[in-house]
PQR file with spaces between the fields and no chain letter, atoms N, CA, C, O and H, PARSE charges and radii, in Angstrom:
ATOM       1  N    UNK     1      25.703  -47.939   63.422 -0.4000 1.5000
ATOM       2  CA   UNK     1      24.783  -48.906   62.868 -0.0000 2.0000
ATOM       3  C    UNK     1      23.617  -48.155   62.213  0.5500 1.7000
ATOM       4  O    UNK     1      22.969  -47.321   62.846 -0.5500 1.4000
ATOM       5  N    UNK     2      23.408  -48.408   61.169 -0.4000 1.5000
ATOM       6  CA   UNK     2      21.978  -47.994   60.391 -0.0000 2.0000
ATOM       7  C    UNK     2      20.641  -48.639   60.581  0.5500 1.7000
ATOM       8  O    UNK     2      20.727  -49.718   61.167 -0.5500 1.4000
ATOM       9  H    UNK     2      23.934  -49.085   60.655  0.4000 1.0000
ATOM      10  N    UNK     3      19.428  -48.276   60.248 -0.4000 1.5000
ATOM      11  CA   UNK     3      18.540  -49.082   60.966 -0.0000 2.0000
ATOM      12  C    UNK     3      17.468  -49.084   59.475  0.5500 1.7000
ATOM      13  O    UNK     3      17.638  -48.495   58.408 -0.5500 1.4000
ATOM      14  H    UNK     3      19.358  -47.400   59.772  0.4000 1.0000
ATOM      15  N    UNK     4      16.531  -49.841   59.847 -0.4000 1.5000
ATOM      16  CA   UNK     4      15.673  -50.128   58.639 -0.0000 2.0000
ATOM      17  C    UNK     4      14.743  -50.353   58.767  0.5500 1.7000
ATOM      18  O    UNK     4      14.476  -51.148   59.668 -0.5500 1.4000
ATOM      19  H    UNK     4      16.393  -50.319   60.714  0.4000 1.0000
ATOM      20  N    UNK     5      13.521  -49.721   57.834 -0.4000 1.5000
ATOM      21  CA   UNK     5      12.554  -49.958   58.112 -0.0000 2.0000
ATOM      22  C    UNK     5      11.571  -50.216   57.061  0.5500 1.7000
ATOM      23  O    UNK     5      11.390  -49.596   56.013 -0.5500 1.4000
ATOM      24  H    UNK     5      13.738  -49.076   57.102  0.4000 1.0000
ATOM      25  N    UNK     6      10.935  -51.297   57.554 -0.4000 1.5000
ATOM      26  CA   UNK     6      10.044  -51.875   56.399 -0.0000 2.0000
ATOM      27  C    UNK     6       8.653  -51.947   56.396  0.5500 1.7000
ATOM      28  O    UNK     6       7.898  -52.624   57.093 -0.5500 1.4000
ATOM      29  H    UNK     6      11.082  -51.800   58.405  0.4000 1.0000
ATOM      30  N    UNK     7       8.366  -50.924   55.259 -0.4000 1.5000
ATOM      31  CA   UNK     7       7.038  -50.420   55.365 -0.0000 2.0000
ATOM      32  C    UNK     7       5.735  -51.369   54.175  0.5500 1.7000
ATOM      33  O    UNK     7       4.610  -50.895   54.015 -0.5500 1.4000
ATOM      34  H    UNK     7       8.980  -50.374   54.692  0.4000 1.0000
ATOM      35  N    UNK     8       5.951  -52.017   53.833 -0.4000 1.5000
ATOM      36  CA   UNK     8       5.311  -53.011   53.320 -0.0000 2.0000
ATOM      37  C    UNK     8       5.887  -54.191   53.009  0.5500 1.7000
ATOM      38  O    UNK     8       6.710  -54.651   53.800 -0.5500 1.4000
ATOM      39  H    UNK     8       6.865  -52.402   53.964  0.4000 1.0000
ATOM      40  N    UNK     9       5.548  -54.940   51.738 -0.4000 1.5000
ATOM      41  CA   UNK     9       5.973  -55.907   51.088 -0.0000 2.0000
ATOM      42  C    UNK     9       5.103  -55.567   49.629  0.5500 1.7000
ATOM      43  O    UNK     9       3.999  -55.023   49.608 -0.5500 1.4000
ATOM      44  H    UNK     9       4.879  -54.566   51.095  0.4000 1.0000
ATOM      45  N    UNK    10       5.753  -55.949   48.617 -0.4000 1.5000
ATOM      46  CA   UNK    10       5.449  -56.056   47.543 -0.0000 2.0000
ATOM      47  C    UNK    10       6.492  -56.234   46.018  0.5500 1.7000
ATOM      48  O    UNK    10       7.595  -55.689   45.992 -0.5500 1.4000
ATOM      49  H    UNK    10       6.649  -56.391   48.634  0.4000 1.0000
ATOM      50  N    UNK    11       6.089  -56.873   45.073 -0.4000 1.5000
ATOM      51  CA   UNK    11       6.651  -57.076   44.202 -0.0000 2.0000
ATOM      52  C    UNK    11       6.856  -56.518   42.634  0.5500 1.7000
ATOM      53  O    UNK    11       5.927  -56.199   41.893 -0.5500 1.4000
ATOM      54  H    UNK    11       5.193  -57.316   45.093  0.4000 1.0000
ATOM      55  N    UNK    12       7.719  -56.490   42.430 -0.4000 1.5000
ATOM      56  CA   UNK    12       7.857  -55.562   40.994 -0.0000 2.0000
ATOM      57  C    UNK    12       9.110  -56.632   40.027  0.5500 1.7000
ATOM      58  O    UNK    12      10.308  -56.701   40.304 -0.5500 1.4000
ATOM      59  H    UNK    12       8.473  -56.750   43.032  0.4000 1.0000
ATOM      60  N    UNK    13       8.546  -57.227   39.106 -0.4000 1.5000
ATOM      61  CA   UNK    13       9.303  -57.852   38.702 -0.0000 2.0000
ATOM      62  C    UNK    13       9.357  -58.526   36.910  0.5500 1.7000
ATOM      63  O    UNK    13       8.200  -58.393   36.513 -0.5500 1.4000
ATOM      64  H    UNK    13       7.573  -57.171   38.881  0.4000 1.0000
ATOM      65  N    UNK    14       9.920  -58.941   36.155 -0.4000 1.5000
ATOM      66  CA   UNK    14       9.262  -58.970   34.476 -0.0000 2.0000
ATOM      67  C    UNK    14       8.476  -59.893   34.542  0.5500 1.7000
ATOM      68  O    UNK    14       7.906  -60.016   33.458 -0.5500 1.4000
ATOM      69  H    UNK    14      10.860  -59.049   36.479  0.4000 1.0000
ATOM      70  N    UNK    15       8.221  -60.459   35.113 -0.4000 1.5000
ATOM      71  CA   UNK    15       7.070  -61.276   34.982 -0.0000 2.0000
ATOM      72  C    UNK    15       5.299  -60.330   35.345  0.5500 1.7000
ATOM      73  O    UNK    15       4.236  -60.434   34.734 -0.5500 1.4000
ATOM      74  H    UNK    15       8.684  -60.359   35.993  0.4000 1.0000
ATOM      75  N    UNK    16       5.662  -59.474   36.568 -0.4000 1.5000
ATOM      76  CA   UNK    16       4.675  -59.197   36.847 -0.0000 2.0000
ATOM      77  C    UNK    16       5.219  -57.887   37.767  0.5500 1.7000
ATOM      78  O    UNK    16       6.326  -57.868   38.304 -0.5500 1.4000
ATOM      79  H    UNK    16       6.526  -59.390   37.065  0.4000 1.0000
ATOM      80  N    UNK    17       4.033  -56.583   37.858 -0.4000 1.5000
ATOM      81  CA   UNK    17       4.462  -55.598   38.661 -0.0000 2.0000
ATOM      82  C    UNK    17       3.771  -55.576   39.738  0.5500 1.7000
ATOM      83  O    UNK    17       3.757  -54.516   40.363 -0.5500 1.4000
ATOM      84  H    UNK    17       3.134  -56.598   37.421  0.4000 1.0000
ATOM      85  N    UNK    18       3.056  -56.657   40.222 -0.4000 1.5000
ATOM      86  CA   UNK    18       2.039  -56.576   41.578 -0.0000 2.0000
ATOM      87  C    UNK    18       2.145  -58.485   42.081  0.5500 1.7000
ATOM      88  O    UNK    18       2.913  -59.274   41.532 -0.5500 1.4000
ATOM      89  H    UNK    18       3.067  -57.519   39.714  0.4000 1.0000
ATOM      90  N    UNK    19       1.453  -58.747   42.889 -0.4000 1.5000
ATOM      91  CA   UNK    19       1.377  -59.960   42.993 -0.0000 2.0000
ATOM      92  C    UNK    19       0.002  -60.891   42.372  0.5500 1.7000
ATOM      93  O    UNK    19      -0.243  -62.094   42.278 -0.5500 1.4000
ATOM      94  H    UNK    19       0.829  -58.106   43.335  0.4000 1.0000
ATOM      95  N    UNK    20      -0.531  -59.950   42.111 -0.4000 1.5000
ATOM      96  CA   UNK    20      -1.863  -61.092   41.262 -0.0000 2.0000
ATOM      97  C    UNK    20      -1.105  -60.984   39.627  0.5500 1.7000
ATOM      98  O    UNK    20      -1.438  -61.875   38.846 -0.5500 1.4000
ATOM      99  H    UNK    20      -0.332  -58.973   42.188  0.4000 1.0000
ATOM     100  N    UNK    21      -0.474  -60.311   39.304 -0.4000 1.5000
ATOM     101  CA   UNK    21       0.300  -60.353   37.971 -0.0000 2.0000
ATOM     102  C    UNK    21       1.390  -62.005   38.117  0.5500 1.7000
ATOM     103  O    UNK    21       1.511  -63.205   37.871 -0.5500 1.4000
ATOM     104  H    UNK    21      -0.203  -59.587   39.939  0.4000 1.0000
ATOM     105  N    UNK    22       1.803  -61.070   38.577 -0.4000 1.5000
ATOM     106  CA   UNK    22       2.953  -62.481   39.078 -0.0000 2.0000
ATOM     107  C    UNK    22       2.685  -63.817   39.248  0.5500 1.7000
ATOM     108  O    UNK    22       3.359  -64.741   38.792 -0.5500 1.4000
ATOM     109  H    UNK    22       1.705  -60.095   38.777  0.4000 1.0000
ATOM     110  N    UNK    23       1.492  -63.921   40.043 -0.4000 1.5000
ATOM     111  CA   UNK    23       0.644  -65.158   40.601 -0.0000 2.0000
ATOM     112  C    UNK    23       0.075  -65.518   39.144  0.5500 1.7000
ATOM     113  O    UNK    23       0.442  -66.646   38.816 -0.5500 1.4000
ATOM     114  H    UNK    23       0.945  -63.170   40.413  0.4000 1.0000
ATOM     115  N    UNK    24      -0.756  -64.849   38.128 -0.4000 1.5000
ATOM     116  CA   UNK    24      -0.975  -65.435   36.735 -0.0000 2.0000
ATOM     117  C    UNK    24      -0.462  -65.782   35.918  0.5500 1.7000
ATOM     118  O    UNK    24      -0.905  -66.620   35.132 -0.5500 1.4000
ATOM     119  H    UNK    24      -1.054  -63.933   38.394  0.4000 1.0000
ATOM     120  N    UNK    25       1.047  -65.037   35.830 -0.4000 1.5000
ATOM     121  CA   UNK    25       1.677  -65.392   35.186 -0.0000 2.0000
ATOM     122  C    UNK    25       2.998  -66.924   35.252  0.5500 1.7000
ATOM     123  O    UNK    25       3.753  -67.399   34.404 -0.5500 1.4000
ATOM     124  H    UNK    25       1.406  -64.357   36.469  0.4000 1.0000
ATOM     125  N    UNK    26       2.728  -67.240   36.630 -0.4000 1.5000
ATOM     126  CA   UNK    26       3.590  -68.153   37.318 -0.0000 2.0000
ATOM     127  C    UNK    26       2.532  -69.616   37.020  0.5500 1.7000
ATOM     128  O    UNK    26       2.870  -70.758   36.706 -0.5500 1.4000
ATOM     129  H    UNK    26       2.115  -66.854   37.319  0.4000 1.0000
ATOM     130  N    UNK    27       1.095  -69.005   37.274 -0.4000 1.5000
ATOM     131  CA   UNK    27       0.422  -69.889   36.619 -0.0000 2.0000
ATOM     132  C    UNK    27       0.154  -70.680   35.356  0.5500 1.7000
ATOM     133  O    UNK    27      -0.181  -71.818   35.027 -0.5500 1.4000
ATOM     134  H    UNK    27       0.821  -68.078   37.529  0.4000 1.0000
ATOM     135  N    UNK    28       0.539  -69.246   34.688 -0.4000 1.5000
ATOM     136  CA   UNK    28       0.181  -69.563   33.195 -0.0000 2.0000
ATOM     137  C    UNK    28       1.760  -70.216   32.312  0.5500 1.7000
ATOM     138  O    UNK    28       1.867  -70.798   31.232 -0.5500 1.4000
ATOM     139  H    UNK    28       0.811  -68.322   34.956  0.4000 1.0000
ATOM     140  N    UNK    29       2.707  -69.842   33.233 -0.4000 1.5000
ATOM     141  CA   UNK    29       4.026  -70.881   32.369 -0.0000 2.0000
ATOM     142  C    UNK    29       4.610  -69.525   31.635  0.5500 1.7000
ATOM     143  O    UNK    29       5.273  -69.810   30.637 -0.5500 1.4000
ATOM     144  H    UNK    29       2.620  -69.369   34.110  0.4000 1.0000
ATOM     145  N    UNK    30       4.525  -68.297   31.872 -0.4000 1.5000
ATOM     146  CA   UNK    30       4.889  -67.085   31.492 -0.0000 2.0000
ATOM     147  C    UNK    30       6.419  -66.946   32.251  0.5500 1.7000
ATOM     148  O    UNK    30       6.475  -66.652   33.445 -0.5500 1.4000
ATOM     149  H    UNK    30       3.987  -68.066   32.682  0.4000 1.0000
ATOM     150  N    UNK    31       7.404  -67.138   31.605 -0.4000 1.5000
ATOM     151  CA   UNK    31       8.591  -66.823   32.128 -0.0000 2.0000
ATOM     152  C    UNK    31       9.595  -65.519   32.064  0.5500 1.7000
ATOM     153  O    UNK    31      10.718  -65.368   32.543 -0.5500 1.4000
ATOM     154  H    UNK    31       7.359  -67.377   30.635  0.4000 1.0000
ATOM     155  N    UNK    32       8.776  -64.647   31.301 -0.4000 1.5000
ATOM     156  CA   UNK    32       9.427  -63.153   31.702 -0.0000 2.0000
ATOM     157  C    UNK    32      11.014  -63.028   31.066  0.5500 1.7000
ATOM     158  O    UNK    32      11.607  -61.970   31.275 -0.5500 1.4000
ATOM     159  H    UNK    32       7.863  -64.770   30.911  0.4000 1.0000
ATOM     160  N    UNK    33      11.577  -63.914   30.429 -0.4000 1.5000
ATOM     161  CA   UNK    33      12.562  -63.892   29.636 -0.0000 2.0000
ATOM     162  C    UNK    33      12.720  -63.131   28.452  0.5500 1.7000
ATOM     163  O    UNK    33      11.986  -63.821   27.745 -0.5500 1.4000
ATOM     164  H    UNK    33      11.095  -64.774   30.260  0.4000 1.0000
ATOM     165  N    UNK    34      13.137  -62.190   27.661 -0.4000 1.5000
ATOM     166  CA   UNK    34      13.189  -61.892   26.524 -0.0000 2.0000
ATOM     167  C    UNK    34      14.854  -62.203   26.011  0.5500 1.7000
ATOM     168  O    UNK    34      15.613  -62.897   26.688 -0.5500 1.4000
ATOM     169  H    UNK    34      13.733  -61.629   28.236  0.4000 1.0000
ATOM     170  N    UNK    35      15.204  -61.641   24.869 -0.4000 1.5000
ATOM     171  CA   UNK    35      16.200  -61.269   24.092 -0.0000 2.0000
ATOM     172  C    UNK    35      16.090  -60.175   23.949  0.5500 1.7000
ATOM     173  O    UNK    35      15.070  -59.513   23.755 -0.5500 1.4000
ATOM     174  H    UNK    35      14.588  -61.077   24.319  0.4000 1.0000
ATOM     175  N    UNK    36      17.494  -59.770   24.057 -0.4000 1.5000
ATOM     176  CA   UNK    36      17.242  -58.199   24.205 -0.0000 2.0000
ATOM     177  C    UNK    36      18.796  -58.352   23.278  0.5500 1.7000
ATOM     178  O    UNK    36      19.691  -59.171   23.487 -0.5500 1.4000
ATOM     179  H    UNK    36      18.322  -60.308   24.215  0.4000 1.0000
ATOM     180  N    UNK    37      18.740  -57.169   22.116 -0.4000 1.5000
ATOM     181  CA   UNK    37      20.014  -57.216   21.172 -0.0000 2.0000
ATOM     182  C    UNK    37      20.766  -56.390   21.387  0.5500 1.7000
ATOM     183  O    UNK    37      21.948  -56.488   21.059 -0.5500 1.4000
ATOM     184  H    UNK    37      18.013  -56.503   21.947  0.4000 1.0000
ATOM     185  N    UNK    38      20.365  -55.563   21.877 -0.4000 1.5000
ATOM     186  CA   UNK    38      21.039  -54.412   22.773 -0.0000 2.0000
ATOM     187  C    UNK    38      22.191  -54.937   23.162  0.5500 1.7000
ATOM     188  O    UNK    38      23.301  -54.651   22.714 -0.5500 1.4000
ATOM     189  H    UNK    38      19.405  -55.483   22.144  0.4000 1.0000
ATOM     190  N    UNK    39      21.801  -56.110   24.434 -0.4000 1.5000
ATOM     191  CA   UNK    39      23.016  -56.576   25.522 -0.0000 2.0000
ATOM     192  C    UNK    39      23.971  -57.229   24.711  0.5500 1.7000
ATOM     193  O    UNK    39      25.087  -57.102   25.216 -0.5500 1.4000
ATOM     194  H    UNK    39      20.899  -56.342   24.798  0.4000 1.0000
ATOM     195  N    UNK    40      23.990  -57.934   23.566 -0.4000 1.5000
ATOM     196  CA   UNK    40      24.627  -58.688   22.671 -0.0000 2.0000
ATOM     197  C    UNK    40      25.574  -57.930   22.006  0.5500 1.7000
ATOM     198  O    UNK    40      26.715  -58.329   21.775 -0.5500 1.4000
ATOM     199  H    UNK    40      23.084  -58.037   23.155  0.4000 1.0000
ATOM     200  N    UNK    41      25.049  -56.633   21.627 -0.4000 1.5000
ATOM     201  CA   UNK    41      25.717  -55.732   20.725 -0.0000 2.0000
ATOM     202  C    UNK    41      26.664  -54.871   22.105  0.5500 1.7000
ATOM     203  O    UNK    41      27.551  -54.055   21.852 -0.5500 1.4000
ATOM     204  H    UNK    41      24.122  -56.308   21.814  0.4000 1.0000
ATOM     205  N    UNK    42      26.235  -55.273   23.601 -0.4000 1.5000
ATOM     206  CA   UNK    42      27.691  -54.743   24.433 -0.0000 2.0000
ATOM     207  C    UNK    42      28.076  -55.168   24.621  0.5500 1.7000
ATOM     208  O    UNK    42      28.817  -55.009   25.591 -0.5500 1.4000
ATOM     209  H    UNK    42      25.514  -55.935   23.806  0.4000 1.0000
ATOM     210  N    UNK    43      28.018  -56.432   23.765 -0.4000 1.5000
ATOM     211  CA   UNK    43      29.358  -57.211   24.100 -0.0000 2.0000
ATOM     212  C    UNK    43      28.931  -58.678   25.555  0.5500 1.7000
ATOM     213  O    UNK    43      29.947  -59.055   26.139 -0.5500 1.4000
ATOM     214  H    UNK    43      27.416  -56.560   22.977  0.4000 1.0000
ATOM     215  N    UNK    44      28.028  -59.141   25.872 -0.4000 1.5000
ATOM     216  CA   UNK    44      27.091  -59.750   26.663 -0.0000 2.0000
ATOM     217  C    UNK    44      27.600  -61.091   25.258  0.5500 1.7000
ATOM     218  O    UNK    44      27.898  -60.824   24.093 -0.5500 1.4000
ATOM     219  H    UNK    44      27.202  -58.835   25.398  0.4000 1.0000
ATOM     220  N    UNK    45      27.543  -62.474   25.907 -0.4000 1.5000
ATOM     221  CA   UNK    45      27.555  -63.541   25.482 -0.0000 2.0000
ATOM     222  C    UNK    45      26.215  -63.659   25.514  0.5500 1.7000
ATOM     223  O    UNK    45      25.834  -64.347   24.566 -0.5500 1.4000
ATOM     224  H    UNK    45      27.300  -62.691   26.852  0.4000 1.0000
ATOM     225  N    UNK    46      25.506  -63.353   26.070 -0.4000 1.5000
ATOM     226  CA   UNK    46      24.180  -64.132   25.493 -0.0000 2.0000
ATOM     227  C    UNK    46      23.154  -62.651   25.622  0.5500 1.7000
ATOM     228  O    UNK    46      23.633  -61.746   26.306 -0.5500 1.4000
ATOM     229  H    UNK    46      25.816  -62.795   26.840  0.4000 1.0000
ATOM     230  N    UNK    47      22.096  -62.471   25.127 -0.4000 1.5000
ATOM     231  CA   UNK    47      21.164  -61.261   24.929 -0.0000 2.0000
ATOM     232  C    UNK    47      19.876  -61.568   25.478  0.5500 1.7000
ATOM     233  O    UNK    47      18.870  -60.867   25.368 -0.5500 1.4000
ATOM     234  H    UNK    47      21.708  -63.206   24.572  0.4000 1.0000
ATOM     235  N    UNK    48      20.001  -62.956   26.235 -0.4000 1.5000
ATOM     236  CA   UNK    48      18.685  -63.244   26.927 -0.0000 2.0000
ATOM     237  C    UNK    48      18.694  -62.847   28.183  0.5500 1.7000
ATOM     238  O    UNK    48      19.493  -63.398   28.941 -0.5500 1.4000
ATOM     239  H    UNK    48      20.819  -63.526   26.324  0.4000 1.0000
ATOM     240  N    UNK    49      17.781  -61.764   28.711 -0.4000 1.5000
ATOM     241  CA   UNK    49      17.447  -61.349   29.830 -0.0000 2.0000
ATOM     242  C    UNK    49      16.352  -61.091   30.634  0.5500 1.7000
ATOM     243  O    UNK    49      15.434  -61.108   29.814 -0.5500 1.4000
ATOM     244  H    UNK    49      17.132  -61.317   28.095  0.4000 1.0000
ATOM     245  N    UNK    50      15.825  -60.847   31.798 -0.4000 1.5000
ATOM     246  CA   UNK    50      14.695  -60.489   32.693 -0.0000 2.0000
ATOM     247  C    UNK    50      14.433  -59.042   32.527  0.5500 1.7000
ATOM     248  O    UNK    50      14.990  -58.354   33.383 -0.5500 1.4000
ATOM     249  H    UNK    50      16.570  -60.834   32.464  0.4000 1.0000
ATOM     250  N    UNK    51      13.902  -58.557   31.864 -0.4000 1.5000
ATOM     251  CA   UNK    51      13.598  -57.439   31.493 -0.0000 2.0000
ATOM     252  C    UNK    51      12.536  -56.576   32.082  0.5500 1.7000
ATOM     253  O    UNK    51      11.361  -56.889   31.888 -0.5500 1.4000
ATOM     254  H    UNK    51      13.450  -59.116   31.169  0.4000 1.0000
ATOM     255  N    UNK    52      12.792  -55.668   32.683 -0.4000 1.5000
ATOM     256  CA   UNK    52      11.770  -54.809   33.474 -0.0000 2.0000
ATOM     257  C    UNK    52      12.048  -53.662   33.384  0.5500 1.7000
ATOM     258  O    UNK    52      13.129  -53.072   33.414 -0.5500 1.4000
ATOM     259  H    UNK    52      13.746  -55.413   32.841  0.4000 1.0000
ATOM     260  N    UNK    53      10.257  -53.090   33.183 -0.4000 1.5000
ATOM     261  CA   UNK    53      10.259  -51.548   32.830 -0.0000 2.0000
ATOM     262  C    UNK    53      10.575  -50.838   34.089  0.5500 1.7000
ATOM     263  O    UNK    53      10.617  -51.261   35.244 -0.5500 1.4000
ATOM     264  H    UNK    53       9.379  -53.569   33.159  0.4000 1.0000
ATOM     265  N    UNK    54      10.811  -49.539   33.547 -0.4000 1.5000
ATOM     266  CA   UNK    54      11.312  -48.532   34.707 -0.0000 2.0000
ATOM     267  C    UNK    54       9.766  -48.294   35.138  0.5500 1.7000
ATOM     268  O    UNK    54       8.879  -48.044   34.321 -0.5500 1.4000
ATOM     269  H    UNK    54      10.777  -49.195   32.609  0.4000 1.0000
ATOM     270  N    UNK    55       9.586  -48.398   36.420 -0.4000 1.5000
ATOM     271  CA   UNK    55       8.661  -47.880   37.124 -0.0000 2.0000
ATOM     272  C    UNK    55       7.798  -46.402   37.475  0.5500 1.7000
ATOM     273  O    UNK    55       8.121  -45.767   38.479 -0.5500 1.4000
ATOM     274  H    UNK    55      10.306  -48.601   37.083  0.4000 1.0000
ATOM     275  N    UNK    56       7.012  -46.056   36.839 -0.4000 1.5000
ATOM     276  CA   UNK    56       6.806  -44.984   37.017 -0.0000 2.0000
ATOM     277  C    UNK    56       6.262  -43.920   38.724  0.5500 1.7000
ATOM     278  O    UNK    56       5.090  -43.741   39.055 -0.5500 1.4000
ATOM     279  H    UNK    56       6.750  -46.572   36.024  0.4000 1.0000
ATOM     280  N    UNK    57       7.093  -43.567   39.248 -0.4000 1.5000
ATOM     281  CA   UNK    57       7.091  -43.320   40.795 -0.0000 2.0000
ATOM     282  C    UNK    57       6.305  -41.997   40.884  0.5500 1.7000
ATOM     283  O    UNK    57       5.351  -42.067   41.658 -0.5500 1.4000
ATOM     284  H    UNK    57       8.046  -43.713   38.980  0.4000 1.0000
ATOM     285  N    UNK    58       6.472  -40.859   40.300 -0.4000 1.5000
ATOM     286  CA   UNK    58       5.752  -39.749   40.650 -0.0000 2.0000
ATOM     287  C    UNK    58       4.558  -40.036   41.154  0.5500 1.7000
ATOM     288  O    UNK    58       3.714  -40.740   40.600 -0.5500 1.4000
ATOM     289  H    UNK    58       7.247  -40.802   39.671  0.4000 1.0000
ATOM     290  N    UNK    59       4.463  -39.541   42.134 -0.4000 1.5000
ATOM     291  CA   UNK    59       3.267  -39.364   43.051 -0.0000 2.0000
ATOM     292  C    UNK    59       3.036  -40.519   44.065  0.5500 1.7000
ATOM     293  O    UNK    59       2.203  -40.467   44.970 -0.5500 1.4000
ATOM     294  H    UNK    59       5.149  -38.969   42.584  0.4000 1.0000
ATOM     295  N    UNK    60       3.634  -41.277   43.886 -0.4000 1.5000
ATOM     296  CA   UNK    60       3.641  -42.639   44.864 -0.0000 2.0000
ATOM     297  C    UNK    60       4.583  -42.677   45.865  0.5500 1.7000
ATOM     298  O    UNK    60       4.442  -43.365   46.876 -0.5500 1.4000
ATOM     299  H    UNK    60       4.311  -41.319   43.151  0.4000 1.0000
ATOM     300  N    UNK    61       5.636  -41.904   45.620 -0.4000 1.5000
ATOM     301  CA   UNK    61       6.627  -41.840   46.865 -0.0000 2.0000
ATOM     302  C    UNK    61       7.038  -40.223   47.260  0.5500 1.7000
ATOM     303  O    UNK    61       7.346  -39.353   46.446 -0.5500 1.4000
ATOM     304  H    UNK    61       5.750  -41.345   44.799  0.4000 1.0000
ATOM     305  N    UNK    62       6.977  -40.120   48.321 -0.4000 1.5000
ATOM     306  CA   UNK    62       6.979  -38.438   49.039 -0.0000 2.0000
ATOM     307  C    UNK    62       8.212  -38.561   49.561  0.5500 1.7000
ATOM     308  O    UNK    62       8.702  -39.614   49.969 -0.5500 1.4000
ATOM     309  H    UNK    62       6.727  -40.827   48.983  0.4000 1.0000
ATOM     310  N    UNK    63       8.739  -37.463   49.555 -0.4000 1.5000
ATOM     311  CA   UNK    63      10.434  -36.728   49.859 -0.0000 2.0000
ATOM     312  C    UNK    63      10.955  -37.561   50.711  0.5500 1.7000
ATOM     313  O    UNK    63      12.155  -37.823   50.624 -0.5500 1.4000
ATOM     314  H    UNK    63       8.341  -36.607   49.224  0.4000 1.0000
ATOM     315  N    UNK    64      10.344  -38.004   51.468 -0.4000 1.5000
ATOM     316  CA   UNK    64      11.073  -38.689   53.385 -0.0000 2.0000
ATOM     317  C    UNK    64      11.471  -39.323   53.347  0.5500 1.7000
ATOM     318  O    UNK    64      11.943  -39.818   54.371 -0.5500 1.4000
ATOM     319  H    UNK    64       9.370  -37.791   51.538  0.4000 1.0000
């Protein structure tokens, strides 16, 4: 059995990368949807997606 451990909570998501992001934008009717032509051109029936940047981690997470 593996075990797990959970060292916070928090959110990262296209709408928002924190929770007061998220929380304004949930407010404001911001739905985090784009078109993306990319996915269309692989062959994807539709090119509308939730789009989120790669996170930049250096220095925020240590080896362990």
């Amino acid at each position: 059995m593996n075990r797990v451990v959970i060292t916070g909570l928090g959110i990262y998501s296209c709408i928002g990368k924190n929770l007061s992001e998220v929380r304004d934008s949930l407010y404001h009717g911001k739905s985090g949807i784009v078109l993306d032509q990319a996915r269309k051109e692989m062959g994807y029936r539709s090119g509308l997606t939730g789009l989120v940047e790669k996170p930049v981690l250096k220095g925020v997470l240590d080896r362990r």
